[in-house]
N, C-alpha and C positions, 0 to 999 in steps of 0.2 A: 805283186801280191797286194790285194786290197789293204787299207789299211785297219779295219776291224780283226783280220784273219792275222795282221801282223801284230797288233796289240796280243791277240787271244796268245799265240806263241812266244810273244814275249813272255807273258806272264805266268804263264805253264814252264818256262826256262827257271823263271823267279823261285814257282812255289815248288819245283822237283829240286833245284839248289838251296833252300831253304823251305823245310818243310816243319818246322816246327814255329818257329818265327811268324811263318803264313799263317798258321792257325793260329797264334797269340794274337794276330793283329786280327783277322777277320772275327775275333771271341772277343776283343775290346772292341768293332767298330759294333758290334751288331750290340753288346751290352750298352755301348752308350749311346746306340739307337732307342731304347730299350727305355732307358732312362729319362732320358729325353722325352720320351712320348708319353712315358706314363705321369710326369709333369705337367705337360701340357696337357693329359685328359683328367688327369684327376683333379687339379685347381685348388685352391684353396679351401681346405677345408675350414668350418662355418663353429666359429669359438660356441661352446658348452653353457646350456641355458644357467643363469644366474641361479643362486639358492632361492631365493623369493621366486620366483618361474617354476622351478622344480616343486618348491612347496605349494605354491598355486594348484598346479598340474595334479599333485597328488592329493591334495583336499578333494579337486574336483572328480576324480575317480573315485575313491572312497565314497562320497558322494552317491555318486550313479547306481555303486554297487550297493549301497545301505537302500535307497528307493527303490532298487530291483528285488533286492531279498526281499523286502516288506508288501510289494506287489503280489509277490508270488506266493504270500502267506495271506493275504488279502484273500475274504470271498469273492466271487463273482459282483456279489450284489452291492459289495461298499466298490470293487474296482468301477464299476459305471456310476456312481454317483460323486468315483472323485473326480474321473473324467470329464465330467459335464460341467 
């Protein structure tokens, strides 16, 4: 008997004489497969911008949005001449 066909009946002996056990262990190998991967793909995450960055960041949106409102309240005819 080859020795793949002798493993595969080995282990079929294993997991019909312990069938619970079997499944504990192949629910730990695959969880801390699992675990393992998702370490390695997810990486370190990237520490949380500083208050000064956050305030920054929101000045300059507030920002954008007060020049958008006021565009859009703007005639035509002052918006091309702020343009220019």
């Amino acid at each position: 008997m080859p020795t793949a066909a002798r493993a595969v009946a080995k282990s079929d002996g294993v997991v019909s004489d312990y069938p619970l056990s079997s499944v504990l262990v192949v629910f730990g190998v695959g969880l801390g497969i699992g675990v393992a991967l998702g370490a390695i793909l997810g990486g370190p995450a990237a520490p949380p911008p500083s208050l000064a960055k956050r305030t920054e960041l929101a000045a300059e949106k507030v920002g954008r949005q007060m020049l958008d409102a006021i565009a859009a309240v703007l005639p035509e005819s002052l918006s091309k001449h702020r343009a220019a």
